[in-house]
C-alpha positions as MATLAB code, in Angstrom:
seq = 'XXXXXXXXXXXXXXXXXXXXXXXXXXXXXXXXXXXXXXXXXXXXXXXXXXXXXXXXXXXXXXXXXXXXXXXXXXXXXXXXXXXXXXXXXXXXXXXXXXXXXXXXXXXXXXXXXXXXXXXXXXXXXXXXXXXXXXXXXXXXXXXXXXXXXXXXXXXXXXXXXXXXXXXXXXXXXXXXXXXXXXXXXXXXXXXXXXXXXXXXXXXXXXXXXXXXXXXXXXXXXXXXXXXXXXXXXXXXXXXXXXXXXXXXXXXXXXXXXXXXXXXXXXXXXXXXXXXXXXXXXXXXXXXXXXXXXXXXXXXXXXXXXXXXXXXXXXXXXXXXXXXXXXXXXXXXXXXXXXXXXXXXXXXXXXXXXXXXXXXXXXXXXXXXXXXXXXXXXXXXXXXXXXXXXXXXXXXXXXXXXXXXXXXXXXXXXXXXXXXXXXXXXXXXXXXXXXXXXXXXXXXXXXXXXXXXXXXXXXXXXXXXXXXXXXXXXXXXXXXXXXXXXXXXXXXXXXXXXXXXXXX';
ca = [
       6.302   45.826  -34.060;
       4.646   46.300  -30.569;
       4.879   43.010  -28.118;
       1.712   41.685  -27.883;
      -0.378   42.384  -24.903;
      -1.917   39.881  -22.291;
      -5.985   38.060  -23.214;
      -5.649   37.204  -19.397;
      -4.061   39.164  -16.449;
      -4.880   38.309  -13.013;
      -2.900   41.682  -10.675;
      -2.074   41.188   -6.441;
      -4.788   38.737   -6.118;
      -5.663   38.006   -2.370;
      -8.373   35.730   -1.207;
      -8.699   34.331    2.287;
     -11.014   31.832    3.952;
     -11.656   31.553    7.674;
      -8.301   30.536    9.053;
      -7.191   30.302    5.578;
      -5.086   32.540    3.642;
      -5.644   31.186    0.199;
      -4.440   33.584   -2.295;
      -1.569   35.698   -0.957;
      -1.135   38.518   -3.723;
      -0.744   36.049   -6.824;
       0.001   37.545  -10.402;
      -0.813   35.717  -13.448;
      -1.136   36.453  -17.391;
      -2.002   34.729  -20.289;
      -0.663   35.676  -23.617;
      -2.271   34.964  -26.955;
      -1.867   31.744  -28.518;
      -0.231   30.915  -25.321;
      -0.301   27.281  -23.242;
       0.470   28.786  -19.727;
       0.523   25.827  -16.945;
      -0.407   26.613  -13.624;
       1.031   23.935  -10.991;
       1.115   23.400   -7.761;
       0.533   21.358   -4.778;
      -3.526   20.437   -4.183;
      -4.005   23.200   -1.621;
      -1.473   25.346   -3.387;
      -4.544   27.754   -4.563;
      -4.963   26.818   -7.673;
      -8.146   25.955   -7.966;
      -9.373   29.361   -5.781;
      -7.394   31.441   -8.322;
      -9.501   29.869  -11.224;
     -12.577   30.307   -9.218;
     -11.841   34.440   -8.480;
     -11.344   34.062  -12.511;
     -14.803   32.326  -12.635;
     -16.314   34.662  -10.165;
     -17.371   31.680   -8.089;
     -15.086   33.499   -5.365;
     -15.089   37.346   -5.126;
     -11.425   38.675   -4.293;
     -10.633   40.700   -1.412;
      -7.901   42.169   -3.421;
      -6.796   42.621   -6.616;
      -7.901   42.915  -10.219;
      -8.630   41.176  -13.211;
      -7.951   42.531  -16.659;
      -9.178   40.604  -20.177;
      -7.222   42.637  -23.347;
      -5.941   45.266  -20.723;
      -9.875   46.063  -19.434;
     -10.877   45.716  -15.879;
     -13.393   43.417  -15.578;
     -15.263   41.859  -12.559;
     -17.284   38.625  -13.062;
     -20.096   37.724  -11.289;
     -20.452   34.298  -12.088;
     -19.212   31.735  -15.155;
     -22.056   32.733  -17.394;
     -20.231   36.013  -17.129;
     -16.635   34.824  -17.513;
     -17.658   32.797  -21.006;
     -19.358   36.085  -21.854;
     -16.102   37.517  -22.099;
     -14.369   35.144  -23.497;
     -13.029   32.840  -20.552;
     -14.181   28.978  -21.245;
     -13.777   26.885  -18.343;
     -13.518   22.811  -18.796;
     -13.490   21.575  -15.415;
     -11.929   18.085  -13.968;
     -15.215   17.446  -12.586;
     -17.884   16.829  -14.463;
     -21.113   19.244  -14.527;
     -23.319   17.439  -17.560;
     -27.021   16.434  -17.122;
     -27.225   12.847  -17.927;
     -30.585   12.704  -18.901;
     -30.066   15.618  -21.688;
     -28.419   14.890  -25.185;
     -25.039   15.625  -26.553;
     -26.127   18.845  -28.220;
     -28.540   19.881  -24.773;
     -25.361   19.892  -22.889;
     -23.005   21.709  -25.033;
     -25.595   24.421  -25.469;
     -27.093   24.611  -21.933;
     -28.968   28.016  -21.614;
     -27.947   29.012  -25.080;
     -30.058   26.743  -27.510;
     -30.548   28.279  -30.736;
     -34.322   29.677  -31.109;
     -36.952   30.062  -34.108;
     -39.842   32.405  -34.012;
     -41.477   32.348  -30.409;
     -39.281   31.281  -28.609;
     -38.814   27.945  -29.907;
     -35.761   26.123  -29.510;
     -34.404   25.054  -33.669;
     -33.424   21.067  -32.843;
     -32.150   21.151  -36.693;
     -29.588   23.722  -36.235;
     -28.742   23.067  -32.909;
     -27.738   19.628  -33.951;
     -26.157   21.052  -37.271;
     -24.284   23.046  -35.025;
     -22.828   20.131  -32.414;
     -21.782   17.747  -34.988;
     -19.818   20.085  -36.925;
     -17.950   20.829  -32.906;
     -18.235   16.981  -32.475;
     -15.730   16.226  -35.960;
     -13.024   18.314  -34.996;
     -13.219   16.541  -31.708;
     -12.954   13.052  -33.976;
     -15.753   11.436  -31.416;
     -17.600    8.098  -32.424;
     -20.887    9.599  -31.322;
     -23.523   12.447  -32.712;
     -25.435   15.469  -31.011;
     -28.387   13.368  -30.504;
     -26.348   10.916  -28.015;
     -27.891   11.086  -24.537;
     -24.820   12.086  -22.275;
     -25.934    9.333  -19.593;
     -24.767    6.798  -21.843;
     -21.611    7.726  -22.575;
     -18.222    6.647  -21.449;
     -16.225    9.470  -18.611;
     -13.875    9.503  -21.199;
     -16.706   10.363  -23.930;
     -18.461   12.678  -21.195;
     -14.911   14.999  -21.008;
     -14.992   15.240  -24.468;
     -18.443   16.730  -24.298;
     -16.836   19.294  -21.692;
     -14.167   20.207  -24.476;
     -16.657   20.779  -26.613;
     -18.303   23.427  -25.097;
     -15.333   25.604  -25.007;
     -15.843   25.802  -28.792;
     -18.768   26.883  -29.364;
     -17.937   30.611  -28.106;
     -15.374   32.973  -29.608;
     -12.912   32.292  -26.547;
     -10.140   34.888  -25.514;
      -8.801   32.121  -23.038;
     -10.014   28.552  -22.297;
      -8.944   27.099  -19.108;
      -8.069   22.920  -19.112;
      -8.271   21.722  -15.435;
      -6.715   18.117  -15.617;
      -8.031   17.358  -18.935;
      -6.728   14.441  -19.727;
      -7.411   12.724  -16.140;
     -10.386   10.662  -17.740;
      -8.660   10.220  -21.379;
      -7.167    7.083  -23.300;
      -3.762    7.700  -25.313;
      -5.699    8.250  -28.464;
      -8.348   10.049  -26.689;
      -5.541   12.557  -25.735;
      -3.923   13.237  -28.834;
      -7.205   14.527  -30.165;
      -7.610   16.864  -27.079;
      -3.699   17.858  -28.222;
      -4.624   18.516  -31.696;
      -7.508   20.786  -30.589;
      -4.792   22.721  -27.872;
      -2.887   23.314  -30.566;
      -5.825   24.768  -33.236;
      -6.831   27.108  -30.196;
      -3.358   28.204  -29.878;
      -3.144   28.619  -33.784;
      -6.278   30.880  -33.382;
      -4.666   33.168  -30.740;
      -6.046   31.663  -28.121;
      -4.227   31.789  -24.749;
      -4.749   28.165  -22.638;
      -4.718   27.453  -19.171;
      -3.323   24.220  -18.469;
      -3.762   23.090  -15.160;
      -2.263   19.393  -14.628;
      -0.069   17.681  -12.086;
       1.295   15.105  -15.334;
       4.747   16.580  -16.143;
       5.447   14.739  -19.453;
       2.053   16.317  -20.648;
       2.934   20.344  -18.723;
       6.332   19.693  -20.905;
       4.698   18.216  -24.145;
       2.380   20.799  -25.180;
       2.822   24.064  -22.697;
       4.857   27.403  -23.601;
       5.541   28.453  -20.145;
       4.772   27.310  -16.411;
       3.536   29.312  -13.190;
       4.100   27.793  -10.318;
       2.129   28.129   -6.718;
       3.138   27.692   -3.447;
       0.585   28.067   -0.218;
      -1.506   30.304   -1.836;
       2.051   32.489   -3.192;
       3.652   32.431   -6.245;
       6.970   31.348   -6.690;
       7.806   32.469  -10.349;
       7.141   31.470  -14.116;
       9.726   29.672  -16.249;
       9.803   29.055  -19.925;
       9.200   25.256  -20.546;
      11.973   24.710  -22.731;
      14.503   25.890  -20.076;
      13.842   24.005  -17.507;
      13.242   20.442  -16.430;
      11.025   18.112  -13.810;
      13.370   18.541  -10.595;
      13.305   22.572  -11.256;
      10.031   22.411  -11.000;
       9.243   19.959   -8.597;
      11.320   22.099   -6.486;
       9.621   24.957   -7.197;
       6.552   23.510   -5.978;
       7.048   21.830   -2.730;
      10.485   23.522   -1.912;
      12.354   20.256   -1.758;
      13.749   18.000   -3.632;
      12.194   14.485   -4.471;
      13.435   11.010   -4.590;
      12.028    9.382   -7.201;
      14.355    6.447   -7.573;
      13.198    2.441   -7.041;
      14.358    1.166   -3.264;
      14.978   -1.941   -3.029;
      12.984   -4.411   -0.427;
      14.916   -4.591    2.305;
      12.537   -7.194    4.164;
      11.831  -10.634    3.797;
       8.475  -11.852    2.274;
       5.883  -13.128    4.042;
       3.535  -16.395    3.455;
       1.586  -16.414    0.301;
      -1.636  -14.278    0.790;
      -3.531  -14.478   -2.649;
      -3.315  -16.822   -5.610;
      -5.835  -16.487   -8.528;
      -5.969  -19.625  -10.696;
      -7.674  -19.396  -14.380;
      -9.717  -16.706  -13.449;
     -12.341  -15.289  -16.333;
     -15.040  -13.105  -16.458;
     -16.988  -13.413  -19.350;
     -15.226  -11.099  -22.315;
     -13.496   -9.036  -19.839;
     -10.973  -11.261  -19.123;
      -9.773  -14.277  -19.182;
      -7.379  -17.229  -17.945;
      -5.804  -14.749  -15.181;
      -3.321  -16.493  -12.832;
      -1.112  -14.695  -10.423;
       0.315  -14.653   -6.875;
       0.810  -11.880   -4.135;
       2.910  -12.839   -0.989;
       2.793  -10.795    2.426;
       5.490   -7.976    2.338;
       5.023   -7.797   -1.709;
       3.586   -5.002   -3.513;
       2.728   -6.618   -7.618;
       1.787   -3.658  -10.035;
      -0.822   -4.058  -12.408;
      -0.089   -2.383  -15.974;
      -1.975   -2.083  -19.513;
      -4.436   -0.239  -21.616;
      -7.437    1.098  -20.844;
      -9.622   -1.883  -21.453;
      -7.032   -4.420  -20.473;
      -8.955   -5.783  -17.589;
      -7.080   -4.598  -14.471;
      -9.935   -3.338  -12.671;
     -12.424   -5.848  -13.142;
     -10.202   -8.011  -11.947;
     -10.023   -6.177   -9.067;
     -13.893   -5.713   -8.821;
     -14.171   -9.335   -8.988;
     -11.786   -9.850   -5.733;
     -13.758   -7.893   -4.014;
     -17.230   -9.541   -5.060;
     -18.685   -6.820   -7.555;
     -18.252   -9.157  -10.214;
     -18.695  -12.897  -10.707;
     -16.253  -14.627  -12.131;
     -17.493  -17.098  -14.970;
     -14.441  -19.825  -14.242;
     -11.481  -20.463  -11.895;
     -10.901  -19.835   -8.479;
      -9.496  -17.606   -6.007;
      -7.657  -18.762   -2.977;
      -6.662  -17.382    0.337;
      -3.781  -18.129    2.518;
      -3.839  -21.318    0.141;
      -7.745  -21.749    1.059;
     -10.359  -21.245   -1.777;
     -12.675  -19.092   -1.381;
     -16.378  -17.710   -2.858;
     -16.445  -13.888   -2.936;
     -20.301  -13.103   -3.680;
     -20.033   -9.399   -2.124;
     -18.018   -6.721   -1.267;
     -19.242   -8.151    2.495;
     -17.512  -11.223    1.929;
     -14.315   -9.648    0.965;
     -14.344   -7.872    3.433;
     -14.641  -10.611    6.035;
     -12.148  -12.156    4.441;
      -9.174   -9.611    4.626;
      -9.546   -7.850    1.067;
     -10.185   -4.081    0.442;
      -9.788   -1.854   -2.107;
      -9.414    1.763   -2.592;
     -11.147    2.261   -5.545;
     -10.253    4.119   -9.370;
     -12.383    6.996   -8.828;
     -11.948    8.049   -4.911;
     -15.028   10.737   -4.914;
     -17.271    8.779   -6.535;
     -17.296    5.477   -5.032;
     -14.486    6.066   -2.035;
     -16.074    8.816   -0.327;
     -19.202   10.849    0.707;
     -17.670   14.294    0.084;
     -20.509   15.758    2.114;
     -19.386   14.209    4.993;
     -16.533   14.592    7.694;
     -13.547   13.004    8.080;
     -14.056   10.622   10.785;
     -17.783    9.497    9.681;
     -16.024    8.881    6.175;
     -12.768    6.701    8.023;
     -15.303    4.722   10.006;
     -18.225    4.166    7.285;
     -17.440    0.128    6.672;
     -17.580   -0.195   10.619;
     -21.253    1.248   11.251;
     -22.409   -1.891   12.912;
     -19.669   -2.406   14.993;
     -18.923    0.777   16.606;
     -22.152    0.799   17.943;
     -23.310    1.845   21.365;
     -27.016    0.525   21.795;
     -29.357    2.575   19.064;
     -26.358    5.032   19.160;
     -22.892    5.441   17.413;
     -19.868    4.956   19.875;
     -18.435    8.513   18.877;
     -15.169    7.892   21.517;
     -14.337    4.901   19.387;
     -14.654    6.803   16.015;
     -12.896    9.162   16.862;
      -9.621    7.304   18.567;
      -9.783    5.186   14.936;
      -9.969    9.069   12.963;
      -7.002    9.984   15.234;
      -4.946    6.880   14.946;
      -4.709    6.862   11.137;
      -4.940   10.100   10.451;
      -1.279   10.319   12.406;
      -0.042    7.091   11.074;
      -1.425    7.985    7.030;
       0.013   12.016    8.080;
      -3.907   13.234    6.859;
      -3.408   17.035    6.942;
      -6.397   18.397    8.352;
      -7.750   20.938   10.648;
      -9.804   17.880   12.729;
     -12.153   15.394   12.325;
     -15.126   17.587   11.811;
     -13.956   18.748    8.252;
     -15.841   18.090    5.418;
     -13.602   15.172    2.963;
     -15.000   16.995    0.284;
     -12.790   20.272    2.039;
      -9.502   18.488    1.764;
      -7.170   18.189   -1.098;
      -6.729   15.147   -3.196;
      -3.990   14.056   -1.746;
      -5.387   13.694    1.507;
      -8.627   12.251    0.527;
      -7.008    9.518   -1.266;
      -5.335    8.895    2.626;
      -9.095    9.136    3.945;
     -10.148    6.575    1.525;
      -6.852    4.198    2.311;
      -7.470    4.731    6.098;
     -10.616    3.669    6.019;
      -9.732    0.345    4.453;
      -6.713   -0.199    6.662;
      -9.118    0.591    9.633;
     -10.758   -2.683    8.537;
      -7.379   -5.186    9.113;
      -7.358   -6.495    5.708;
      -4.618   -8.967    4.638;
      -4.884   -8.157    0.772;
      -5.504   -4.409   -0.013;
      -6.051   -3.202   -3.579;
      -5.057    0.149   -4.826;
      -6.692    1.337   -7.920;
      -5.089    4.153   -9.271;
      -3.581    5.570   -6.026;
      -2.289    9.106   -7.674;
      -4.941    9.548   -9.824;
      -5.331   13.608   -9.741;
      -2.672   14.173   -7.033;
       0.263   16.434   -7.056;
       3.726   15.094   -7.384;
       4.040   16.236   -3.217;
       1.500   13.831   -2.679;
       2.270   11.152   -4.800;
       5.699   10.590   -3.378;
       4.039   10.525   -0.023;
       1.422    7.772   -1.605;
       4.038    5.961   -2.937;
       6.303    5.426    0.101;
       2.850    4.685    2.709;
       2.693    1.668   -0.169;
       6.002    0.436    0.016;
       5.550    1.010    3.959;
       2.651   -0.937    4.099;
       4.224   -3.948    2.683;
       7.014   -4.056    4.673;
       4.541   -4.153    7.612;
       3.037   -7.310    6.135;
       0.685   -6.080    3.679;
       0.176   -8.214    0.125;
      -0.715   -4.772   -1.714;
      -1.850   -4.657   -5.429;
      -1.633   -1.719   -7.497;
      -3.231   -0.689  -10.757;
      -1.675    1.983  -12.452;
      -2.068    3.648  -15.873;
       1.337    5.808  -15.256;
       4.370    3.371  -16.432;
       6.806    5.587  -13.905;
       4.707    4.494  -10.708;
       4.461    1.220  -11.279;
       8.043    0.825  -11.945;
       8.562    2.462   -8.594;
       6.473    0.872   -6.404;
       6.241   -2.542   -7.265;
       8.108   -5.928   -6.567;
       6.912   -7.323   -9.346;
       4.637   -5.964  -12.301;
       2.060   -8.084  -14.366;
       1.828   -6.631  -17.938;
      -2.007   -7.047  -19.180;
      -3.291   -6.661  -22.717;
      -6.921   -7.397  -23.335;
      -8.315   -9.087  -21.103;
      -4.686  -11.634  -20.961;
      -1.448  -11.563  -18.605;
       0.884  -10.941  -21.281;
       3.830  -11.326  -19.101;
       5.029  -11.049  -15.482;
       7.813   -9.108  -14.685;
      10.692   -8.932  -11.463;
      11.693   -5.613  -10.620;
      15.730   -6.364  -11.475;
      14.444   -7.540  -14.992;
      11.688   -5.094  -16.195;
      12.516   -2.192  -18.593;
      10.144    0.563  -20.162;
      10.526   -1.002  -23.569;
       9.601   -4.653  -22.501;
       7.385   -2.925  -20.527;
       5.822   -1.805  -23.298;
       6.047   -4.213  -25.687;
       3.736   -6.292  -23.563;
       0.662   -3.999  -22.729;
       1.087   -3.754  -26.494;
       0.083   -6.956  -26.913;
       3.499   -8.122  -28.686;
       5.349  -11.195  -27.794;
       4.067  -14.377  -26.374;
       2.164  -14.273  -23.291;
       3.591  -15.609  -19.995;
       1.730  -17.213  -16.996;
       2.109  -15.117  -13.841;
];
């Protein structure tokens, strides 16, 4: 019996920008019924090598082979002509267009002149839409669905073709638990099909769940391939930023400061309710639960998005009415929010117009912008945040997401704030990163800072906080000390098990 050959080899690819050397002569295959992750720091090239794949980039060497033929693509129209399905991290749907529009974009089935056949193009989508185990139908305008919902229309397209290899870029960044073990189940009847995957994710317990082998980049190089079941999370941590990571909980090692926020019976209609809790100066409190459990809002409500429908919110053991985000910010709170491109930056903008954005009014000069002063602010936090960047001039939407979650945090700490939020603070960002996030947070309180964090990942709250509340919807099911917490009490909390505790 012959070894079976390669859907996907990618041979001595090179790619390089101005000042850039992207892709450095990077080899890559794909093997039928295959889950292949490809990891690496943001920056480390993957996304350029999926885009030669796409033909969004043209390589300056190298070739690309699909079942052992030399192909070049000219564009992803091409690539899914051939067989390669791309589902992207970030989402290209038109809102205003149905389920069934979007999943069929530019190939709608067609009757006699030309018409497009609405019957069996929406035969066609639902039958997609029950293996996918969705709660809504082809006729579902894609404006009115959830991001989570919205991803699953993404997955969806990549079955509507007879793919060779379909290529998951952080699939499951947008995806509750349940949400994910459908996307799992439908992995795994690709793979059954012969299918080679593409899994590109910086979540190890999902790369070692459900992937076959891992390829691992480095500054545009690769550093090797390993077989999942022989290695382990350090290996390839290692592998990827060529050091070894600390991942265990320090202690505080500095006294805390006076009491900066207290909430008192705070509700918000069905969202939440009842929510009572305490951050000191020098304290970093993690926020845990479902999706749904009302972390967020809570947060939105802090910083006057929402109105809160009883109790009250104090400061520095003052109350205090939070209307707008303007009043929070007068008053010391900020937040980095959940989804950093779309509501913590303009991508399309530099660096130092993006740091300085919440300080328009005061930095200015007459009729014109006091570009000295922006600038010294750009310089001071990009040094003190370590922002990796060629200079202020760069485009945010240029950087990787590492440092554009340090943009986004900069620009709030430019402001002075007493209380600062963090919404998801690793949310798409390589493990590299993250432990860089991680210790600016802890920093940050021990320079005074009352810092809340929302996290959906149990192992970074752990880390990071002094104290975690545990939140099940809409409720504080329990607050927890770091000496006391475990994973299973954890849990057993966000779960919604056990009687509830008052923070």
């Amino acid at each position: 019996m012959t070894d079976p050959k390669p859907v996907l080899h990618l041979d001595n690819i090179v790619k390089t920008f101005p000042g850039v050397r992207a892709l450095d002569g990077v080899s890559f295959s794909v093997m039928p019924g295959e889950v292949h992750a490809l990891m690496g720091e943001n920056g480390a090239g993957k996304s350029t090598l999926m885009k030669v794949l796409g033909g969004i980039h043209k390589p300056d060497e190298g070739d690309i082979y699909v079942d052992e033929r030399k192909v070049t693509m000219s564009g992803p129209l091409e690539a899914k002509a051939k067989g390669i399905v791309f589902i992207h991290q970030e989402l290209s749907l038109a809102e205003e267009l149905s389920v069934a529009e979007n999943i069929y974009l530019g190939e709608l089935p067609r009757k006699s002149f030309g018409r497009v056949d609405w019957t069996r193009l929406a035969e066609q989508t639902n039958a997609i839409l029950k293996k996918l185990n969705v709660r809504f139908d082809a006729a579902t305008r894609v404006g009115d669905l959830s991001i989570a919902n919205q991803q699953m229309v993404e997955i969806a397209r990549a079955l509507t073709v007879d793919a060779k290899a379909v290529i998951f870029d952080e699939p499951t960044a947008s995806l509750t638990d349940a949400e994910k073990v459908v996307l799992f189940d439908v992995i795994a009847d690709l793979k059954a099909d012969g299918v080679g995957i593409i899994y590109i994710s910086h979540r190890m317990e999902e790369i070692f769940k459900i992937t076959d082998r891992i390829s691992i980049l480095r500054d545009g190089q690769y550093q090797g391939t390993v077989n999942t079941a022989e290695t382990n999370e350090e290996s390839v941590t290692q592998m990827m930023i060529g050091r070894k990571l600390d991942l265990s909980r320090k202690a505080t090692n500095h006294d805390l400061g006076d009491l900066a926020l207290e909430v008192r019976g705070l509700s918000c209609g069905k969202l939440y309710r009842d929510i009572s809790f305490q951050v000191r100066r020098g304290e970093v409190v993690g926020f845990y639960g479902l999706v749904g459990a009302g972390r967020t809002e809570i947060a939105e409500t802090l910083f006057g998005l929402r109105d809160p429908s009883a109790g009250q919110i104090l400061l520095a053991g003052q109350e205090v009415r939070i209307h707008s985000p303007a009043d929070a910010i007068a008053r010391g709170i900020s937040l980095v929010p959940e989804d950093r491109k779309g509501q913590g930056l303009v991508l399309g903008m530099n660096c130092r117009d993006n740091m300085t954005l919440p300080q328009v009014d005061d930095l200015k000069a007459g009729p014109f912008m006091a570009e000295g002063a922006e600038i010294a602010i750009f310089d001071q936090y990009r040094d003190r945040l370590d922002i990796r960047t060629p200079g202020w001039k760069q485009k945010v939407g240029n950087l990787s997401g590492g440092n554009q979650q340090k943009i986004v945090i900069g620009k709030w700490l430019s402001m002075h704030p007493t209380v600062l939020i963090v919404d998801e603070p690793t949310r798409g960002i390589d493990v590299g990163s993250k432990s860089e996030i991680h210790k600016l947070l802890r920093e940050l309180a021990a320079q005074g800072y009352a810092v809340m964090v929302i996290s959906s990942e149990m192992p970074e709250v752990l880390h990071v906080s002094d104290r975690i509340v545990a939140m099940y919807s809409g409720r504080i099911m329990r607050t927890f000390t770091s000496d006391e917490v475990t994973e299973d009490s954890l849990i057993q909390a966000i779960s919604g098990l056990g009687d509830s505790h008052a923070a």
